[in-house]
PDB file with one MODEL, atoms N, CA, C and O in Angstrom:
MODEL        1
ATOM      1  N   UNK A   1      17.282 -18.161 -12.239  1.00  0.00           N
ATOM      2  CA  UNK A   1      15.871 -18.367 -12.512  1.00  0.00           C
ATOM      3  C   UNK A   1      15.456 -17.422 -13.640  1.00  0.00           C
ATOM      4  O   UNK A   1      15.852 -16.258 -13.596  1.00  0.00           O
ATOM      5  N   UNK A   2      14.588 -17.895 -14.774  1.00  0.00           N
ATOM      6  CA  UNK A   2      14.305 -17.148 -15.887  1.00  0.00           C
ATOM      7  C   UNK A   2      13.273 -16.529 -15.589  1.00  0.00           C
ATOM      8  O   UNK A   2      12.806 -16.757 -14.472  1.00  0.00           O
ATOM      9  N   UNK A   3      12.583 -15.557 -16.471  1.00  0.00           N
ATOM     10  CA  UNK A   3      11.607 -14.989 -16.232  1.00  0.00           C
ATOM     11  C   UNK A   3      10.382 -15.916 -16.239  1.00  0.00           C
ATOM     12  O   UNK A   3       9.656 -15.891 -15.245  1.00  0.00           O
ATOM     13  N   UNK A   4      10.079 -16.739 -17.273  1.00  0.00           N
ATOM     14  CA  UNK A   4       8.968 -17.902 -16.842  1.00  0.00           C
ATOM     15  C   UNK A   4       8.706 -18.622 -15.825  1.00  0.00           C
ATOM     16  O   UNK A   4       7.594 -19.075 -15.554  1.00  0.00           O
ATOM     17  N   UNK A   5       9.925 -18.803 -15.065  1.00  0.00           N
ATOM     18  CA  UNK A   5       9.888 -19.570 -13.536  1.00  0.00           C
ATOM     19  C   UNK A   5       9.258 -18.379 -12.172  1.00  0.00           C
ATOM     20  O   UNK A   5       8.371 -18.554 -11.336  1.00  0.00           O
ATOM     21  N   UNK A   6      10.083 -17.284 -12.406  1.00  0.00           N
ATOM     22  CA  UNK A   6       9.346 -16.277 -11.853  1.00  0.00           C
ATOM     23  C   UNK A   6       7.972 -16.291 -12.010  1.00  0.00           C
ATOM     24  O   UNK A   6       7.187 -16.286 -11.061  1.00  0.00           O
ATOM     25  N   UNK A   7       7.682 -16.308 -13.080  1.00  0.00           N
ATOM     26  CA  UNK A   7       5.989 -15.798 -13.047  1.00  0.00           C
ATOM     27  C   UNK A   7       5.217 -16.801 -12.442  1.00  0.00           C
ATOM     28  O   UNK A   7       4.103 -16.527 -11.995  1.00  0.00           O
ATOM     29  N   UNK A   8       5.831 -18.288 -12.359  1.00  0.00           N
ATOM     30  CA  UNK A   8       4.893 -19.397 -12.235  1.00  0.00           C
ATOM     31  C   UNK A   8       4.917 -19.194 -10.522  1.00  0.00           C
ATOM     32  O   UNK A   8       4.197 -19.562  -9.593  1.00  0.00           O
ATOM     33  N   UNK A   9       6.106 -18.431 -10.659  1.00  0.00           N
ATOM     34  CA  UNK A   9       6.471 -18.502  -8.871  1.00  0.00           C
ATOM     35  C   UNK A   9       5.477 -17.550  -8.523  1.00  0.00           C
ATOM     36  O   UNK A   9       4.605 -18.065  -7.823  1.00  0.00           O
ATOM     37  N   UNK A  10       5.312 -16.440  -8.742  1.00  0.00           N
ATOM     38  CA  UNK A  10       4.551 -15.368  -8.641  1.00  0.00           C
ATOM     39  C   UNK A  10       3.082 -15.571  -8.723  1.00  0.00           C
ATOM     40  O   UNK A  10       2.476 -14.873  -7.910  1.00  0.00           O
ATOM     41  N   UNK A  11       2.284 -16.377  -9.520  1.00  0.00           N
ATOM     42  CA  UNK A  11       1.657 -17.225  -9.696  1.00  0.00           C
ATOM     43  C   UNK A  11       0.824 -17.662  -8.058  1.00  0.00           C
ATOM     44  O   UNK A  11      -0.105 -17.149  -7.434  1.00  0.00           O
ATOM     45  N   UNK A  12       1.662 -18.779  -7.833  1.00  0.00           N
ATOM     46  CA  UNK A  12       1.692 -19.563  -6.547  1.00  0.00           C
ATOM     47  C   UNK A  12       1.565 -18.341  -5.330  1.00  0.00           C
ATOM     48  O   UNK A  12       0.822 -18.318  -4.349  1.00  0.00           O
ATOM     49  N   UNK A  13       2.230 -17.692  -5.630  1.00  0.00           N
ATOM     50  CA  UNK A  13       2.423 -16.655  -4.217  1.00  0.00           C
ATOM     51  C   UNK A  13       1.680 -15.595  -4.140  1.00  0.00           C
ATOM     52  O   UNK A  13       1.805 -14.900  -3.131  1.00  0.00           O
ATOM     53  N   UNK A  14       0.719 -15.197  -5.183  1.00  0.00           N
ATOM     54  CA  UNK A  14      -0.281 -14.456  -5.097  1.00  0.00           C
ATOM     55  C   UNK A  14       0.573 -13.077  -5.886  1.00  0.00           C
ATOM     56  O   UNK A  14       0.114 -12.017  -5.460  1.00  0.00           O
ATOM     57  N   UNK A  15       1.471 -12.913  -6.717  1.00  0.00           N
ATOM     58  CA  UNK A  15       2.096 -11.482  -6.540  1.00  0.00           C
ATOM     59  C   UNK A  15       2.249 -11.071  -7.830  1.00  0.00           C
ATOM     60  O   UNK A  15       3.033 -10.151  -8.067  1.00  0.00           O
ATOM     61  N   UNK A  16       1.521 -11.694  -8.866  1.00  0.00           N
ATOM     62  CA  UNK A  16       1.207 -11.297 -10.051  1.00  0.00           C
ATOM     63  C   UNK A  16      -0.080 -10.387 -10.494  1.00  0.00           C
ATOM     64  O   UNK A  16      -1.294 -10.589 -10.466  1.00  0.00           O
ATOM     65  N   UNK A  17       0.894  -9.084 -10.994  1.00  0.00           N
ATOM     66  CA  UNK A  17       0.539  -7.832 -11.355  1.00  0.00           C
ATOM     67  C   UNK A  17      -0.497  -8.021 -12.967  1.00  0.00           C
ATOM     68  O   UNK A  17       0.213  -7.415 -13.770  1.00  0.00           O
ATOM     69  N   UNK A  18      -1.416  -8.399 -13.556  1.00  0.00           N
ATOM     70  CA  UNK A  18      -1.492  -8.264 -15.150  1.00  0.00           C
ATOM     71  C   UNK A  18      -2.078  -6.988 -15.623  1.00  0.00           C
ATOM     72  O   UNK A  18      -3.083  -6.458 -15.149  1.00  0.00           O
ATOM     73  N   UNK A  19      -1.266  -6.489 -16.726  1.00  0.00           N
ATOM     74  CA  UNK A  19      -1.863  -5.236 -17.056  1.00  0.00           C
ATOM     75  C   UNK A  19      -1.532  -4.257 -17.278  1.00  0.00           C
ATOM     76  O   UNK A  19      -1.605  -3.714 -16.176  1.00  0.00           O
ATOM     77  N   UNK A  20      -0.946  -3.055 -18.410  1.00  0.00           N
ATOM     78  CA  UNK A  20      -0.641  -1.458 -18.390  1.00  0.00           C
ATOM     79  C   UNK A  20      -0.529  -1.240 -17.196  1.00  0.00           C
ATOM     80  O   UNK A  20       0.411  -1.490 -16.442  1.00  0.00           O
ATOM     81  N   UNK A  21      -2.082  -0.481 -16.892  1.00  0.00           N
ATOM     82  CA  UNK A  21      -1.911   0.273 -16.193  1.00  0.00           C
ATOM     83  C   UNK A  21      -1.846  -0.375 -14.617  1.00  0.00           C
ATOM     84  O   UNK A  21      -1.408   0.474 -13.841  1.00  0.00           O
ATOM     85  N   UNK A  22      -2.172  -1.662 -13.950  1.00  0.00           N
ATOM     86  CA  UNK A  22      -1.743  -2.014 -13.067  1.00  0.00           C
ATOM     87  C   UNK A  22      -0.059  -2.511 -12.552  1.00  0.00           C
ATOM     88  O   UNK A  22       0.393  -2.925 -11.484  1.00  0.00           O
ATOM     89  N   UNK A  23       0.461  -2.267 -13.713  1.00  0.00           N
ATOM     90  CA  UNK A  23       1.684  -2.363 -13.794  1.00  0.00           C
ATOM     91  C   UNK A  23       2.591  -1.081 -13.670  1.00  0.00           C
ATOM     92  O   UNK A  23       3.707  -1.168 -13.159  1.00  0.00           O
ATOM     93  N   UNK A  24       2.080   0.144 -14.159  1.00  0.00           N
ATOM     94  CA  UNK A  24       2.207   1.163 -14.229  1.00  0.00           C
ATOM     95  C   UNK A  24       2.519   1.714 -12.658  1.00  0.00           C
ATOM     96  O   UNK A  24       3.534   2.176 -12.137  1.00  0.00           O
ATOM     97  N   UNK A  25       1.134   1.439 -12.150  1.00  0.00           N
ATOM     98  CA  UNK A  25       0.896   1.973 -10.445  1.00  0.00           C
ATOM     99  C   UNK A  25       1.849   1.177  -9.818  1.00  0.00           C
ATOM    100  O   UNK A  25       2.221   1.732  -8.784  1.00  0.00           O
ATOM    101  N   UNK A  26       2.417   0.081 -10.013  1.00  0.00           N
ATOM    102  CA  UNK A  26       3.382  -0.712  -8.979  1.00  0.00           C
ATOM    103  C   UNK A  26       4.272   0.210  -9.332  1.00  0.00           C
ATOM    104  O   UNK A  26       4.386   1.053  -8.442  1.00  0.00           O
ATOM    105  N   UNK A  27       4.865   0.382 -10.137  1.00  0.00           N
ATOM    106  CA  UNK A  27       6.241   1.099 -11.007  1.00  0.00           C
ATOM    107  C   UNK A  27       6.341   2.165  -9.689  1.00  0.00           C
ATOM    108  O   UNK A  27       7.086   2.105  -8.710  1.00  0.00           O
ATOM    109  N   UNK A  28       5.279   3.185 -10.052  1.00  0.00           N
ATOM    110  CA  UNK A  28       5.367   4.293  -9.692  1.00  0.00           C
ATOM    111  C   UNK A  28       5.549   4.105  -8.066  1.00  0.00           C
ATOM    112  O   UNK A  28       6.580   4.515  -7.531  1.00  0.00           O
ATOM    113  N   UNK A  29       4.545   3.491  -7.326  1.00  0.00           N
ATOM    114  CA  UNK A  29       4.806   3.592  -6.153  1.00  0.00           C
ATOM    115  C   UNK A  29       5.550   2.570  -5.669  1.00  0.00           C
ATOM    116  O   UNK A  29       5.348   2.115  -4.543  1.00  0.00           O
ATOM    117  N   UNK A  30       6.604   2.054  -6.580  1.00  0.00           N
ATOM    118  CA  UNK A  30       7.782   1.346  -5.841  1.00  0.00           C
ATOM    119  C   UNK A  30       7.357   0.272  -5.407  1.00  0.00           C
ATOM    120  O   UNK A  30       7.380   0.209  -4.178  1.00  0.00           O
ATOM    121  N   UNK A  31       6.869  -0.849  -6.068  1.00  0.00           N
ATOM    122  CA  UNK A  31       5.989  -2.129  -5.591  1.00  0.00           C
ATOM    123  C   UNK A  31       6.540  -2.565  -6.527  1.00  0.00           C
ATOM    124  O   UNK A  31       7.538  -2.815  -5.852  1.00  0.00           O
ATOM    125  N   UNK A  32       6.949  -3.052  -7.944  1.00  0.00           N
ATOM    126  CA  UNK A  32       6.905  -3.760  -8.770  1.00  0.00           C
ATOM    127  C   UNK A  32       9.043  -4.071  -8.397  1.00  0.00           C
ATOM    128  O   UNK A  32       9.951  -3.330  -8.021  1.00  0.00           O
ATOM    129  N   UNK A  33       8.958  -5.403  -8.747  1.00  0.00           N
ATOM    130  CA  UNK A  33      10.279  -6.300  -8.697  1.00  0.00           C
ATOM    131  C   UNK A  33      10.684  -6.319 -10.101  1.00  0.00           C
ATOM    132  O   UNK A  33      11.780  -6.123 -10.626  1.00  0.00           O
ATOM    133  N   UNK A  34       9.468  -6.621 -10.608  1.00  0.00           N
ATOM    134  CA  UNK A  34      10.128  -7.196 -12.322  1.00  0.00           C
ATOM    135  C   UNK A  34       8.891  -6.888 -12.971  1.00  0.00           C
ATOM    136  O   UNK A  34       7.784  -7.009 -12.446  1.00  0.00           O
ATOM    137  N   UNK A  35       9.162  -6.410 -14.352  1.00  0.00           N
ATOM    138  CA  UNK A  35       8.381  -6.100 -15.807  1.00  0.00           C
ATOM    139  C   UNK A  35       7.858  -7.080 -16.623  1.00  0.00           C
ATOM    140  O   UNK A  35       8.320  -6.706 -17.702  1.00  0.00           O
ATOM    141  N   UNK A  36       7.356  -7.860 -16.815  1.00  0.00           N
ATOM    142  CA  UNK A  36       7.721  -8.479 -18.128  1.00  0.00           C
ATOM    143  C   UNK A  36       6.463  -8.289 -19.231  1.00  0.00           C
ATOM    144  O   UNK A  36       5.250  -8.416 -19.065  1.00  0.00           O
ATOM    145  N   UNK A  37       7.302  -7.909 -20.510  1.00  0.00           N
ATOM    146  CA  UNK A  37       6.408  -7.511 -21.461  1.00  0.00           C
ATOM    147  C   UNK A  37       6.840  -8.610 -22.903  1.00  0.00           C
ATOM    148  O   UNK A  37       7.978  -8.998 -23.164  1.00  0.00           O
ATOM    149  N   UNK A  38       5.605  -8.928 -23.664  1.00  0.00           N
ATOM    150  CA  UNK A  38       5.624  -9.662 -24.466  1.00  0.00           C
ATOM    151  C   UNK A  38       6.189  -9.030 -26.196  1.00  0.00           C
ATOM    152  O   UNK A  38       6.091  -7.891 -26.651  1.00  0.00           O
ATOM    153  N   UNK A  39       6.663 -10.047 -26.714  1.00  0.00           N
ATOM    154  CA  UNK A  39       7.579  -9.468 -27.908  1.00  0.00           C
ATOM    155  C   UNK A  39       6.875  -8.565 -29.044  1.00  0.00           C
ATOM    156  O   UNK A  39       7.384  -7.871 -29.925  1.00  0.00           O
ATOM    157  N   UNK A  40       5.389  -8.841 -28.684  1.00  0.00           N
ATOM    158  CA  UNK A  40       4.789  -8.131 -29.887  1.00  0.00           C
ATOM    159  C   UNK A  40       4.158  -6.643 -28.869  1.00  0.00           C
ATOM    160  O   UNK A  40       3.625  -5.880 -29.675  1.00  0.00           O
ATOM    161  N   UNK A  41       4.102  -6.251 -27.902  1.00  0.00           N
ATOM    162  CA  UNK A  41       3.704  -5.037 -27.200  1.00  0.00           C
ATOM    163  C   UNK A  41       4.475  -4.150 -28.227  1.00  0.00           C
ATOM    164  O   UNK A  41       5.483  -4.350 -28.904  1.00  0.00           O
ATOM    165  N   UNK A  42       3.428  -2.854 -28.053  1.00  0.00           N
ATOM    166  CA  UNK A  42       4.206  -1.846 -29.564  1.00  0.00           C
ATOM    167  C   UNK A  42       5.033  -0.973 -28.312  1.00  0.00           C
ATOM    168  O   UNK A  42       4.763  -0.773 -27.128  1.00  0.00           O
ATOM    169  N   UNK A  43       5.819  -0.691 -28.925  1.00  0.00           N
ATOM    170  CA  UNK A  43       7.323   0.185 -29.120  1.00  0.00           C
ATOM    171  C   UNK A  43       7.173   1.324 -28.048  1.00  0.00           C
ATOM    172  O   UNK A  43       7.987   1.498 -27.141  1.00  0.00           O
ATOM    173  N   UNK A  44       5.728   2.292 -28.303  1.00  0.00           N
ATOM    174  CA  UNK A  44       5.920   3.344 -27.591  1.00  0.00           C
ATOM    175  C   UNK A  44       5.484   2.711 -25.868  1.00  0.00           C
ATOM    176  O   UNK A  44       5.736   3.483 -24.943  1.00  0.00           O
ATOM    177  N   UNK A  45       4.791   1.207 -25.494  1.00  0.00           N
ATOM    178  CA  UNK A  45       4.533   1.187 -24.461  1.00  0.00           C
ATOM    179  C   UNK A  45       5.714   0.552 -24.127  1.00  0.00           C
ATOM    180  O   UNK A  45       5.975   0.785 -22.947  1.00  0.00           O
ATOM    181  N   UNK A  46       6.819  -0.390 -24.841  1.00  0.00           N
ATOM    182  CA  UNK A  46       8.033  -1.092 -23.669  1.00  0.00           C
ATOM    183  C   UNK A  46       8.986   0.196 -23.931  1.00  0.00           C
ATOM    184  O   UNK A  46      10.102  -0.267 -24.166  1.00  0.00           O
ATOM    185  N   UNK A  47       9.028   1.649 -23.993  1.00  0.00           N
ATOM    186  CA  UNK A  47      10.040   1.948 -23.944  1.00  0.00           C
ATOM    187  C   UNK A  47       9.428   3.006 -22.619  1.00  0.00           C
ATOM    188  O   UNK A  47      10.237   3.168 -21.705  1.00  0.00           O
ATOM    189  N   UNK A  48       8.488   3.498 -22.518  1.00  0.00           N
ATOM    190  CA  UNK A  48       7.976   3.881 -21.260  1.00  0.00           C
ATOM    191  C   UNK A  48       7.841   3.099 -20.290  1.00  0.00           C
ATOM    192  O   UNK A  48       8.035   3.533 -19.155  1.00  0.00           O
ATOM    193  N   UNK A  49       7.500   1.852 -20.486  1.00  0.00           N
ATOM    194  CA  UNK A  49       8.007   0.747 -19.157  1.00  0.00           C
ATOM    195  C   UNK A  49       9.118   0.537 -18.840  1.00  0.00           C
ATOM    196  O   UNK A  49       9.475   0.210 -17.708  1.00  0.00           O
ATOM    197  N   UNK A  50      10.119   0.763 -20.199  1.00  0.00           N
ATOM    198  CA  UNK A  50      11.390   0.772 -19.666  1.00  0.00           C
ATOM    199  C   UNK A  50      12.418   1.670 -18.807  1.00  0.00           C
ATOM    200  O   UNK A  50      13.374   1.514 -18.047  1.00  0.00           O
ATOM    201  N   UNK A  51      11.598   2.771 -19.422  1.00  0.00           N
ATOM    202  CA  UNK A  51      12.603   4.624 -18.316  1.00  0.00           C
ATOM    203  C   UNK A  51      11.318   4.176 -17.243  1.00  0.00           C
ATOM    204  O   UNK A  51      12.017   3.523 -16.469  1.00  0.00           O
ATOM    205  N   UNK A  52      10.504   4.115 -16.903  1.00  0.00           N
ATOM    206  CA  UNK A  52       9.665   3.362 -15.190  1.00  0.00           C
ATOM    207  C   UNK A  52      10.531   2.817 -14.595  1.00  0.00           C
ATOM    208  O   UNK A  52      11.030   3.394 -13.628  1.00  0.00           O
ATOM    209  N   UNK A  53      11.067   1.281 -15.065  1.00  0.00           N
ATOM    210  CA  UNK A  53      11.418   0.493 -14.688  1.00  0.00           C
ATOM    211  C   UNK A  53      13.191   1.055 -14.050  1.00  0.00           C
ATOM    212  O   UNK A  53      13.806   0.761 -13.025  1.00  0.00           O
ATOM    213  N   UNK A  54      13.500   1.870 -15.120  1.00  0.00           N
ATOM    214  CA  UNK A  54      14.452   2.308 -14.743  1.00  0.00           C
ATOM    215  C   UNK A  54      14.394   3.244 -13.670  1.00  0.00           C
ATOM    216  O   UNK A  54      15.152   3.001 -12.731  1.00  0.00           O
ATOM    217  N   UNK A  55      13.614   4.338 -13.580  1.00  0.00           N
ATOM    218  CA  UNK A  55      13.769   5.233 -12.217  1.00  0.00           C
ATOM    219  C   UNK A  55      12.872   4.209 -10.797  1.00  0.00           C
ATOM    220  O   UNK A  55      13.129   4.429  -9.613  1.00  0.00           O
ATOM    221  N   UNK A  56      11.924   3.215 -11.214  1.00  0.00           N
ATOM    222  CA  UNK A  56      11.555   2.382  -9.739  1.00  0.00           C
ATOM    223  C   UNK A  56      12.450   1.071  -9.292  1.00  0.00           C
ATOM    224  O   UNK A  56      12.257   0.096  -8.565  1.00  0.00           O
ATOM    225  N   UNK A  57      13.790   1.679 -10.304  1.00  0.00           N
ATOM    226  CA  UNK A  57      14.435   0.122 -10.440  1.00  0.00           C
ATOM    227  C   UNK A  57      14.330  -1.502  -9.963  1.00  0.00           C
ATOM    228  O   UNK A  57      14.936  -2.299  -9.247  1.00  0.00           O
ATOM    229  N   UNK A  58      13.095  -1.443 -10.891  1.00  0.00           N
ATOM    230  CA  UNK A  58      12.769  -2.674 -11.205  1.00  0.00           C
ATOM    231  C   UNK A  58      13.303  -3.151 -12.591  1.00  0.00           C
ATOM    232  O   UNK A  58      13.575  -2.390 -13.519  1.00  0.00           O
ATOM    233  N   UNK A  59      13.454  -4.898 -12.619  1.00  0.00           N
ATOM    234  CA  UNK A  59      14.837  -5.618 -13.257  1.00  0.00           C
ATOM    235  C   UNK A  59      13.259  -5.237 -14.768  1.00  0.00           C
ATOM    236  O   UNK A  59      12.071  -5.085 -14.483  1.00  0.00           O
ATOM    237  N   UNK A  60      13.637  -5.207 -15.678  1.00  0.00           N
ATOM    238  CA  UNK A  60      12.755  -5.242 -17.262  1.00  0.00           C
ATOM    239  C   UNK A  60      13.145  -6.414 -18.410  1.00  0.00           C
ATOM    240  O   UNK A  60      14.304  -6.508 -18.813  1.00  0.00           O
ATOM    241  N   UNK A  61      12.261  -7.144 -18.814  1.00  0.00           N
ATOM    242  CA  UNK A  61      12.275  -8.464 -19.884  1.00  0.00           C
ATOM    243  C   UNK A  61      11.597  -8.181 -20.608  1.00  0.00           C
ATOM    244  O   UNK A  61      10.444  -7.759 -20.517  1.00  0.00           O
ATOM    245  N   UNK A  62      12.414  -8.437 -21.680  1.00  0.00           N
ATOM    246  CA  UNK A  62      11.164  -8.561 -23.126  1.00  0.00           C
ATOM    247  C   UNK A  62      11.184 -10.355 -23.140  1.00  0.00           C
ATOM    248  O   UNK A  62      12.180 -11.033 -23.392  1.00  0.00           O
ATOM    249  N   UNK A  63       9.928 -10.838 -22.828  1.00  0.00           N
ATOM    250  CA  UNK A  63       9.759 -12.061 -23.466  1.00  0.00           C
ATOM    251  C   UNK A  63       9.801 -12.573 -24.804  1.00  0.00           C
ATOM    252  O   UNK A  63       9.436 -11.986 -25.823  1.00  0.00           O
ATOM    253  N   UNK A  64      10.301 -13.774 -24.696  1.00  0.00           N
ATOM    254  CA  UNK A  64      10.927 -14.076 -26.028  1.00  0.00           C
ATOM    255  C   UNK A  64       9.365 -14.691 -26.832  1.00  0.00           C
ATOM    256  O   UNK A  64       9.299 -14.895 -28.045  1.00  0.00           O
ATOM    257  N   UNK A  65       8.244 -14.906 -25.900  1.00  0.00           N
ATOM    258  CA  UNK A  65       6.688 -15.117 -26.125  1.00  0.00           C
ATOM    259  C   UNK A  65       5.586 -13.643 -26.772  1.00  0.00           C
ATOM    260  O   UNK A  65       5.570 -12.463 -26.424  1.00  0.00           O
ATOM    261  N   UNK A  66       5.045 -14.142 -27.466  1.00  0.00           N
ATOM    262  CA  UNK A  66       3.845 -13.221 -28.002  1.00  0.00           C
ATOM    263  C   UNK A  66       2.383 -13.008 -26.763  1.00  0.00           C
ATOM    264  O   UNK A  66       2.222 -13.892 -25.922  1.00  0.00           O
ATOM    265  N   UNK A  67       1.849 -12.325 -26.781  1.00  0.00           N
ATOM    266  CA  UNK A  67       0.947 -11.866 -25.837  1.00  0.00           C
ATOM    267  C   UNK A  67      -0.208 -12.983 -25.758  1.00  0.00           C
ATOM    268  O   UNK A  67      -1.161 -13.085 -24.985  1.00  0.00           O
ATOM    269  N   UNK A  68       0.063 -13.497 -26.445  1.00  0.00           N
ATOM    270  CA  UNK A  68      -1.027 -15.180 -26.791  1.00  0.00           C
ATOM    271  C   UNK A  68      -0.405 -16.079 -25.761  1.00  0.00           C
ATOM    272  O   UNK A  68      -0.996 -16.430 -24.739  1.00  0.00           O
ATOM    273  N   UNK A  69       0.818 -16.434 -26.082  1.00  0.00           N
ATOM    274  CA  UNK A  69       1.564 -17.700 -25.208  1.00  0.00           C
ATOM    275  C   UNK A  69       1.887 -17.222 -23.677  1.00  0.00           C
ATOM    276  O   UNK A  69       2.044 -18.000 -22.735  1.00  0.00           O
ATOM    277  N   UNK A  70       1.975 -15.392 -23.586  1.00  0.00           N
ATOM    278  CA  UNK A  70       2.603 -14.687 -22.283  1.00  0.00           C
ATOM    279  C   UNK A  70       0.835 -15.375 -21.793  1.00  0.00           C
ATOM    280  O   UNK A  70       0.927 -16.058 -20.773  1.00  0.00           O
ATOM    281  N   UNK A  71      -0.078 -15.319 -22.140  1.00  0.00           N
ATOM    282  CA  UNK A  71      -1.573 -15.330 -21.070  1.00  0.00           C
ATOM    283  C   UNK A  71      -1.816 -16.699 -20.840  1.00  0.00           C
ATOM    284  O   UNK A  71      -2.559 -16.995 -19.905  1.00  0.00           O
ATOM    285  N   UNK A  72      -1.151 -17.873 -21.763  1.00  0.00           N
ATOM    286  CA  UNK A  72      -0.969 -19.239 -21.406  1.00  0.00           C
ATOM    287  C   UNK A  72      -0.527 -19.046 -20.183  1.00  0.00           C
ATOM    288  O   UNK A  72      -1.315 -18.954 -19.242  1.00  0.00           O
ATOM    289  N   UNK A  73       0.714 -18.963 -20.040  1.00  0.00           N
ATOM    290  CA  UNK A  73       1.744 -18.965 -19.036  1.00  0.00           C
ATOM    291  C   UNK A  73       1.035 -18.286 -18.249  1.00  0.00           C
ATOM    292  O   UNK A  73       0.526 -19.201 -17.601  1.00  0.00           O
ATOM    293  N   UNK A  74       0.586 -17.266 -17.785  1.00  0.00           N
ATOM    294  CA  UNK A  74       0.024 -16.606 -16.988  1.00  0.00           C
ATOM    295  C   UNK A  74      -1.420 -17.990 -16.152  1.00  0.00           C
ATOM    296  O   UNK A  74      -1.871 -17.921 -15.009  1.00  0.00           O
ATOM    297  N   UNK A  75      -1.661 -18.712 -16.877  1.00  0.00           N
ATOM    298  CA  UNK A  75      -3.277 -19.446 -16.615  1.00  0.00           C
ATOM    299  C   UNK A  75      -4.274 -18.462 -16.855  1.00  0.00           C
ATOM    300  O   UNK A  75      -5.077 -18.282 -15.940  1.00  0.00           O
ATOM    301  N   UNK A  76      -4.379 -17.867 -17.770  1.00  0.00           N
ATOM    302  CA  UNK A  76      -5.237 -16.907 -18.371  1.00  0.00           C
ATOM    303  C   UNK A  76      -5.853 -17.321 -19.845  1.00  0.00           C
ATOM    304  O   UNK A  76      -5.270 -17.754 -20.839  1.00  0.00           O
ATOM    305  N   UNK A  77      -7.049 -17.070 -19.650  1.00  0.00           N
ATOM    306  CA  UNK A  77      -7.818 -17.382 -20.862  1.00  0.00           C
ATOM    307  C   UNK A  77      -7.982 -16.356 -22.009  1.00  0.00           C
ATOM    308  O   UNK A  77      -8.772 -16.562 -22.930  1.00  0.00           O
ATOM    309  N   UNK A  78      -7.040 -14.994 -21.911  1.00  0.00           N
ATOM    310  CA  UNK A  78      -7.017 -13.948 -22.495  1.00  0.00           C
ATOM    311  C   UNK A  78      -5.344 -13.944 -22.807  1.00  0.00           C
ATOM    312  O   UNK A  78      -4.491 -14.792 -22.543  1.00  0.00           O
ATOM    313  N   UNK A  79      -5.246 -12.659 -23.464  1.00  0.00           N
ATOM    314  CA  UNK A  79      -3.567 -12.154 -24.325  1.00  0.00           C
ATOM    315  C   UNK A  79      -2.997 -11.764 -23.386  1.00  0.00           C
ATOM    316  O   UNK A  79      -3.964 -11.598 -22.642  1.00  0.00           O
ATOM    317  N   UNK A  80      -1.769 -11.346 -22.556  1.00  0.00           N
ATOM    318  CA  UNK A  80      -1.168 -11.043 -21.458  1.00  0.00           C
ATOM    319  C   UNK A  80       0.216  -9.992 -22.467  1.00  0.00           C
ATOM    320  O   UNK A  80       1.247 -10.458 -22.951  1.00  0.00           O
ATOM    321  N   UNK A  81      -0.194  -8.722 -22.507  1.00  0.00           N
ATOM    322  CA  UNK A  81       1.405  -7.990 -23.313  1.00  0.00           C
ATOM    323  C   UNK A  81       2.020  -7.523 -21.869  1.00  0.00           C
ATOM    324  O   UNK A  81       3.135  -7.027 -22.031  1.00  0.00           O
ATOM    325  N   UNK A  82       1.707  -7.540 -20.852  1.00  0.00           N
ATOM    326  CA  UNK A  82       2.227  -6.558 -19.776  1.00  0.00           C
ATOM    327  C   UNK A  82       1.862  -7.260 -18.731  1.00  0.00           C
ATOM    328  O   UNK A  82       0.657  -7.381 -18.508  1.00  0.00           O
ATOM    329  N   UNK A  83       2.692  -7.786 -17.988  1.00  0.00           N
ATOM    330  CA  UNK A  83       2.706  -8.279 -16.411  1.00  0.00           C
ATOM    331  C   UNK A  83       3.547  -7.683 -15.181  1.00  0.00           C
ATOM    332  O   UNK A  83       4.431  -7.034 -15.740  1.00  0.00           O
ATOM    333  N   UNK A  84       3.727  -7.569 -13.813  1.00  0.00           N
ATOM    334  CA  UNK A  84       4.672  -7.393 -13.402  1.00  0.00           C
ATOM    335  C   UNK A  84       4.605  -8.389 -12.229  1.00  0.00           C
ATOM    336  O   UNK A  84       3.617  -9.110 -12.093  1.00  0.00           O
ATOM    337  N   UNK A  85       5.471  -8.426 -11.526  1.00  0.00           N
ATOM    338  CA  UNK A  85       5.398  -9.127 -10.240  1.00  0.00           C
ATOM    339  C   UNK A  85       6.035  -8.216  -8.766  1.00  0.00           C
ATOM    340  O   UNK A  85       7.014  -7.512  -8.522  1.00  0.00           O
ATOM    341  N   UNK A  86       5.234  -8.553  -8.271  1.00  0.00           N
ATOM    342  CA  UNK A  86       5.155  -7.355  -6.752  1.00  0.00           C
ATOM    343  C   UNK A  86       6.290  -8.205  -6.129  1.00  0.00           C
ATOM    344  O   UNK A  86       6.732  -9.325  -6.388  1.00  0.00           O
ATOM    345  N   UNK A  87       6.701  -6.943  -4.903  1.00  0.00           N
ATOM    346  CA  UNK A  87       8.460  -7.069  -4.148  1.00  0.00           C
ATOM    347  C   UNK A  87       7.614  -7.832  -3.162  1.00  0.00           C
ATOM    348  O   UNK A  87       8.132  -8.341  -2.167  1.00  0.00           O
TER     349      UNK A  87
ENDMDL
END
């Protein structure tokens, strides 16, 4: 399952995270499953999501989507650079 199927799944099941810093707080307190950040998010925020992701080991994606098409996918009427999805 790709990361887009996830989210739609996540979606449905209530367990979609959107957001820095709500993404951040899953990290930390060990709630977040998966990352996913969009291709244009700048540099200094996916590489701090990435050492997160790494010590709450949660799985990390760079979408192959821009923060425009990530908030489509989301059913959001706004830009989406940072999502996660809860365990």
């Amino acid at each position: 399952m790709n990361a887009i199927e996830k989210i739609k799944k996540a979606i449905s099941e209530d367990k979609l995270l959107i957001g820095e810093n709500s993404t951040k707080r899953a990290l930390k307190s060990g709630k977040a499953l998966m990352v996913v950040i969009s291709n244009n998010t700048p540099p200094t925020t996916a590489k701090e999501l990435e050492s997160l992701c790494k010590i709450g080991k949660a799985e990390f994606v760079k979408s192959e989507k821009d923060n425009v098409e990530l908030g489509v996918t989301c059913r959001k009427p706004f830009s989406v650079s940072v999502l996660s999805i809860k365990k």
